[in-house]
Structure formats: C-alpha cells, structure tokens
N, C-alpha and C positions, 0 to 999 in steps of 0.2 A: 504494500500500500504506500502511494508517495506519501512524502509529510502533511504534505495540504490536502489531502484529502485524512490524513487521518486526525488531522487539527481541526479540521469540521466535521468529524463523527466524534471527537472524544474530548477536545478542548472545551474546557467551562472557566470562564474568570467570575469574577466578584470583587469587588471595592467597597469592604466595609470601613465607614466613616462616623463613628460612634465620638460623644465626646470624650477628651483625654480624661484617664483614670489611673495616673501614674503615681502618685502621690511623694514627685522630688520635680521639684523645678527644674524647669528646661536650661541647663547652661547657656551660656551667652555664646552666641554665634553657632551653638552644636545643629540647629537645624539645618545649617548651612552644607553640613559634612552627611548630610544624607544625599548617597544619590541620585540624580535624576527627581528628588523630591517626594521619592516614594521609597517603602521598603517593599520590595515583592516578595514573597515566598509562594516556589511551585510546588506541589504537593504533587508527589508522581508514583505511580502505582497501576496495577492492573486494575481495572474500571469493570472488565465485563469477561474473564477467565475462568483458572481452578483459583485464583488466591483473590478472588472481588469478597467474600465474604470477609474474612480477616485482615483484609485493609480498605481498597476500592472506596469507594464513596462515603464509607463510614470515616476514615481517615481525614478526606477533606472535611467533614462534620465536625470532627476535632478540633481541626486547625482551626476554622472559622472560630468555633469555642472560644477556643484560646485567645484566640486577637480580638472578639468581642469582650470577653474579660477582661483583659488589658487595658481596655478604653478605645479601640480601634488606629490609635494612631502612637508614634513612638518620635518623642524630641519634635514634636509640633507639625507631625508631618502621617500622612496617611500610611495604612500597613495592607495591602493587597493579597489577597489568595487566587492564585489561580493552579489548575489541578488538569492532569493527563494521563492516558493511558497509554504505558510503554508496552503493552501488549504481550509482556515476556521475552519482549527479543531485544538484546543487544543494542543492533544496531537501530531500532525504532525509538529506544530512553535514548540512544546517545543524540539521535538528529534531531528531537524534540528538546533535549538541553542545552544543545547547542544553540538553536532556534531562541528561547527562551531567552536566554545570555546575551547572545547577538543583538536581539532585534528588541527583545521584549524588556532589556533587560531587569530580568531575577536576580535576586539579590541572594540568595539561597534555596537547597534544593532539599525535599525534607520525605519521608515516609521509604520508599524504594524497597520493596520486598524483591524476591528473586536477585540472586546473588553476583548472577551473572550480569545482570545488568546495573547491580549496585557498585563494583568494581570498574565498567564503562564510566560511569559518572563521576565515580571518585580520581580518575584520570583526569577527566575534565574540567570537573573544580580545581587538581591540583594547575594544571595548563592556566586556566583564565583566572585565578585566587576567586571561587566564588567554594562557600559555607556547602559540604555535605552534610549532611544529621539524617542517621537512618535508624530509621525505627522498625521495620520489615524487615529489611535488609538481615539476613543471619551469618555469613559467614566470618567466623572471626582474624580472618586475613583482612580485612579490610584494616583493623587497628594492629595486624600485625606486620609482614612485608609489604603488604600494599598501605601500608597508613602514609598519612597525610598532613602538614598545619592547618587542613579547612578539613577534615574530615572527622566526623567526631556519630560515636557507636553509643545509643542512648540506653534501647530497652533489653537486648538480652542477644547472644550470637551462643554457635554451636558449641565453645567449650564451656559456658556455661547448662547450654544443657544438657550435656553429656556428663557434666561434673552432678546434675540436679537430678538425673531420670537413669544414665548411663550408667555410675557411677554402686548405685545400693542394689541396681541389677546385677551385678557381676555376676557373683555368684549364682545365679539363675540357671545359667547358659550349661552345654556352651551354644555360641553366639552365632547368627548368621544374619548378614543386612539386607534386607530390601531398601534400594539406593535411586535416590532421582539424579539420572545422567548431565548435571549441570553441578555450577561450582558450590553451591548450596547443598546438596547433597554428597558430591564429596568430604566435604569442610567436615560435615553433622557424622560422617560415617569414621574417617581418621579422626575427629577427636571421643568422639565415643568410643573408637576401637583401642585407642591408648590410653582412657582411661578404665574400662572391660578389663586392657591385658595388665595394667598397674596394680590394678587393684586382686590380681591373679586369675583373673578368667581367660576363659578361651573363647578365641574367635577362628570359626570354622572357615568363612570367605562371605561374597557377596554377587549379589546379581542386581545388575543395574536396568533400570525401565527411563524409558523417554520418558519427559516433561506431558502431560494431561494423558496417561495412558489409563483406557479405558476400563481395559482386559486383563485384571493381575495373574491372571489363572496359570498359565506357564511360568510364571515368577516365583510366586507362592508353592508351587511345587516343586520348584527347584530348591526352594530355602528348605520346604519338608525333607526331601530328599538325601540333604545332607544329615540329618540326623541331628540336626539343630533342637536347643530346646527354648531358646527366646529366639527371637525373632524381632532384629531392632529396624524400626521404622525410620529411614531417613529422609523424609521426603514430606511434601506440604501441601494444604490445601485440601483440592479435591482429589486429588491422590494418595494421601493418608485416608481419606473418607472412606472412601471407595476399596483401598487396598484389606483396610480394617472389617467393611463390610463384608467383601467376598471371601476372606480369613474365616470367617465366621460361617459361613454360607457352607465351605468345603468341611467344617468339623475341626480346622487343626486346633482349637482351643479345648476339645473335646478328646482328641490325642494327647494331650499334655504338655502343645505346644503354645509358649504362650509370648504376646506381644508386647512391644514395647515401643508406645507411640512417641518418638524422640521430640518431635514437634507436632504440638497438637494446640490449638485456639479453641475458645467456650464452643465457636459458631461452627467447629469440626462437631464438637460433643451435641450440637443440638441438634446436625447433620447426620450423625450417627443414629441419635437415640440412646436411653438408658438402660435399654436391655439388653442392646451387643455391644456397649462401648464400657459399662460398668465396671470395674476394679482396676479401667487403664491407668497408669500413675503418669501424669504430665507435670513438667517442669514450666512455671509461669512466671514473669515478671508482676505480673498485676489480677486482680481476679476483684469482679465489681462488691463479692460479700465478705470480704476480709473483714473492714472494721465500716464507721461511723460515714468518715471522709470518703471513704471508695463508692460507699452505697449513694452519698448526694450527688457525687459528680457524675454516679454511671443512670442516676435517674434522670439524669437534666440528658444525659447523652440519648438516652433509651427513647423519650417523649419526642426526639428530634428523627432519631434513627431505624425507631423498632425493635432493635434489637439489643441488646446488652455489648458492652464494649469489649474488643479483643486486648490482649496485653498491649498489642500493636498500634491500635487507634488510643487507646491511656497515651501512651507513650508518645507518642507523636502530642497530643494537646500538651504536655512536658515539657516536650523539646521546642515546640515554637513558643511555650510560655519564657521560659529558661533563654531563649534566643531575644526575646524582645526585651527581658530584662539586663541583659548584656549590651544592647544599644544601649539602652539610656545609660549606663551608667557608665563606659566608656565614650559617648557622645559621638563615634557616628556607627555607616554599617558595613565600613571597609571590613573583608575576613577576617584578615589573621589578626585583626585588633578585637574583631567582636572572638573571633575561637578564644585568645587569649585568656580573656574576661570570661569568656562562658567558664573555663577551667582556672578561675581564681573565686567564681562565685560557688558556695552551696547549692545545692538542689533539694530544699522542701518543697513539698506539696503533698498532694491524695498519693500520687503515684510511688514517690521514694521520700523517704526517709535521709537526710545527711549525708544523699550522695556525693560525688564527687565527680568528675570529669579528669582524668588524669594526663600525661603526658601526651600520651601516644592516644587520645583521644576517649578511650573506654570509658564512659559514664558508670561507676562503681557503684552498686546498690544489690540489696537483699534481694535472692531469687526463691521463691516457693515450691513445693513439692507438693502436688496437691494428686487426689485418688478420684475418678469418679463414683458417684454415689450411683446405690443403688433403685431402682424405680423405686422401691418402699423406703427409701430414706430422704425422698426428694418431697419439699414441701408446696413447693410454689412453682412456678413456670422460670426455667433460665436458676435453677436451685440446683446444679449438677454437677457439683466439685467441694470436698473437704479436705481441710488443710493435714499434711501429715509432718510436717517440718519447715522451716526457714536454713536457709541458707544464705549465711553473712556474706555482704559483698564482698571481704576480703578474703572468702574462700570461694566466691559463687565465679569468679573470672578469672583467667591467666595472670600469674606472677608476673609485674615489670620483669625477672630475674630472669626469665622463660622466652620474651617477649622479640619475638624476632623485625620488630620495628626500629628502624636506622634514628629516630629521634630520639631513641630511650636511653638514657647513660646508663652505662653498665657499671 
C-alpha cells in the first residue's frame, strides 16, 4: 500500500486545546523553545491486526487522557495527538515516521508494539534526535544494543517477562517454545530460555510460526512431539489467543502438557475466556484491580473505550504524562534535553510507583505475577486475574552490569 493511501485509511489527528493545568509558571521566553509552536506526539501502532486489541485505538484513548489531564497544552503552547497504523510491517512504521518528522513535524513517537518495527523507528529517532517511548514495543534490545539518547523503554520488555512468568516455571518443563518469527518473539524466547536454563531447567528446542498465523495445529504438535512438558508461548496478540485456544481444543492440557502464556494482555484473557485460559500465570506491568488508583483511572478509560485497559494502553497514558512533565520543567521539546529530564525526574502515578528511567533508557518499576481466575472465582465482568506476587523493579529488569548498551558505564 503507498503511504498516501495508507494515510487516508489509517491517519487520524486531533488538536486538543484545553486550558493550561500545569501548576508552575511558564519560564520566560520557554515558549519560544517549542517547536514549530506545537508539541506533536504520534501514537503509532497497529489500528486494525492481531495486536489492535492491546494497543490500536485504545492507546491513542490514553494519550488523548493524558494530555487532556495535563491541561492540553505544555509552556503556553498546544500538545497535539495524532495516531497511525504501521500495519506490522517495517517498512510501513518506518515511511509513516518519516513522513510524520519530515512534513508533519512530530515531536515524539510513543506506543509501537511489534518489535520489528519498534527497532525501525528507534533508528530513526536516533538519525533525526526525535523522542522514542515504547510502551508495546517488547523486545528488550531496544534498551540494550540497539539503545539510544531519544529512546526510552516504559512498561515492560521480554526479560522482564521471562524473569516474571519464565522464570518460577522452570522447573515445570522440560521446555519447548512456540515462537513468533519476528524480533519480538525471538527477544521473548532467548531471554526466557536463559532464564528456564539458569535457573536449571531444560529446554528441548523451538518451532517458529509467521506473524497472524491462523493454523497452530502443525506447531502445537510438533512442541507435543518433542516430549515437552511446558510449552512456552512467545508470541502476541491474536496469536497467543488463538495458539492457546486450539492447545486446548487438541487435549495437550489434558496430556499433562501445560502452557505458559509469556505474553499475554487482560483483552487476550477476555478473548480466551475463563474456562480455557484459567490457571494461565501472566507477567503484567499494570492490571486495572490492583489497588484504589488503578481502579479510577481504568474507569474513566473503560467509559471512553469499552473495554478495561491493557498494561500497554496504562503505560502509554504514563509515558506521555511523564513526557509532558519533562517539557515544562526543562523549558523546551528538543530530545535529548527532554530524554535527559524525563530520567532525572521520578515516575509516580496509578501506573508505577518511584520509578525511575535509567541510563540506557529502561523505565524501572514493579512487575506483577498474576494467575487467571477461575469462572467460579470471577465476580464481575473484566474480574479475570489474581495477584500471586510482585516483582521489585530492581529484580523485574536487566542488571546495568548485564546491559549490552554502549551508553552504560561499566
């Protein structure tokens, strides 16, 4: 598809211009140092694939959030959202942020699940200094050889969830991956598999399936085949849905084979249902019934949206709140002045607790273990996850010491 045609199937802007809610006066002359006179931020994600559910339009719902919160505008000057779909391909996010940059110029690019194309982008911020913040986006190369000064990793990448879900499985196995043939599923499968064989488990091998593959049934019996006794999910969307489903359909949970959904979102678990997806254990950044704060913010989401928020869409309203609070306080919206600032400021809010943004980009904060619940345990509608542990941020993500990022002093 050219770009201009996929820019009028899939481009949506928006110019929200609420009054300022900033509550620190505008420096003298800082409006000046915005520029173009606007802050844009492009929200970019699949729109209408397997991953529209757990990010897609629910994401730009966030962002909007977020900068309506804010007061709409940042240093006396307007804050714009506009939002695209990269379709999952590479080279579709790369010529739409280019595009974006170029012409439209974006000040920042924020959400970007699929990994492969979160890597494309994180190129291209580095090339033009424009701000990446990925909240979708999972693989954790991105804050490690591929990092970046504009590149900054908010709600959770694969060695975190390999450390949260991977990690108390070990001893389960031994192991065998069902693996999505993109960099995202690689990332999710080698750090899950080092921590499996660390913690002394065994891992049998892996079979890999294309990106939206419909058919698990040769996959899934190849994992049986091997004599596997977990079965680690590395893959996303509607490909975890789907893979989890027809698992279930063939009996291998009824063999003694049992799964282990590495990446999994609420809006998989409501995709599923509670009677095939029950005792899966998912690793979450966020989850809307945690506490007091989770449950306001994911109603106000919910009445907008329908649906209850992913860790992914939490995270993203975060990360553009955390990015607007960085302009103001360093006065304008040059990158590596605002990246800087983003990682000398804290991150409270609903989402995290006294995170932190470190070095080489990684937003540091608590990851959850959570089980889902049984149909007889569930009370309410979107009621389909209990907590079974927390996981401190300074064990939930890669050691600096570990950390194969050229910015990190060793």
């Amino acid at each position: 598809m050219s770009v201009k045609r996929f820019l009028a199937a899939g481009l949506v802007s928006a110019t929200l211009a609420a009054p300022v809610v900033i509550g620190t006066a505008v420096p003298a002359g800082a409006a000046d140092a915005i520029s173009d006179g606007v802050v844009k931020i492009g929200v970019l994600n699949d729109q209408s694939g397997i991953y529209v559910d757990m990010a897609g339009p629910g994401s730009v719902i966030a962002a909007k959030m977020a900068v309506e919160d804010f007061g709409g505008k940042v240093l006396g000057k307007p804050v714009e959202i506009v939002a695209g779909d990269h379709q999952n391909k590479p080279d579709v996010g790369a010529a739409l942020v280019n595009r974006w940059i170029d012409q439209d110029k974006v000040d920042t690019i924020v959400d970007i699940p699929t990994s492969s194309v979160l890597l494309a982008v994180q190129e291209i911020g580095r090339q033009k200094n424009r701000l990446v913040i990925a909240s979708t986006g999972g693989s954790s190369d991105f804050t490690g050889k591929f990092c970046s000064p504009v590149g900054i990793h908010w709600t959770y990448d694969t060695y975190g969830l390999a450390v949260g879900t991977g990690l108390p499985l070990a001893d389960q196995g031994p192991w065998y991956f069902l693996t999505a043939d993109y960099a995202f599923g690689h990332a999710l499968e080698r750090d899950t598999a080092a921590a499996v064989t660390k913690a002394g488990g065994k891992v049998l091998g892996t079979v890999r399936h294309p990106q939206g593959t419909g058919d698990f049934s040769s996959f899934l019996l190849q994992a049986q085949s091997s004599g596997a006794k977990m079965i680690g999910l590395a893959n996303a969307g509607a490909d975890s849905v789907n893979s989890i489903k027809q698992a279930r359909e063939f009996g291998l949970t009824e063999q003694g084979v049992k799964l282990a959904g590495l990446y999994l979102h609420i809006t998989d678990i409501h995709a599923i249902g509670l009677e095939t997806a029950q005792g899966l254990i998912m690793t979450q950044a966020f989850y809307w019934d945690l506490n007091d704060e989770t449950r306001a913010w994911s109603k106000r989401f919910f009445e907008r949206h329908k649906a209850m928020p992913t860790m992914g869409q939490a995270g993203t309203y975060s990360a553009v709140t955390h990015y607007l609070k960085a302009i103001a306080a360093v006065g304008t919206d040059e990158a590596q002045a605002v990246s800087k600032k983003m990682k000398e400021l804290p991150v409270n809010d609903f989402f995290a607790k006294n995170g932190k943004v470190r070095e080489d980009g990684r937003m540091v904060h608590d990851l959850y273990v959570l089980e889902v619940k049984k149909p007889s345990e569930s009370k309410a509608p979107w009621d389909y996850l209990k907590l079974v542990r927390t996981v401190p941020g300074d064990k939930a993500f890669r050691p600096l010491a570990e950390s194969e990022c050229p910015a990190v002093k060793k």
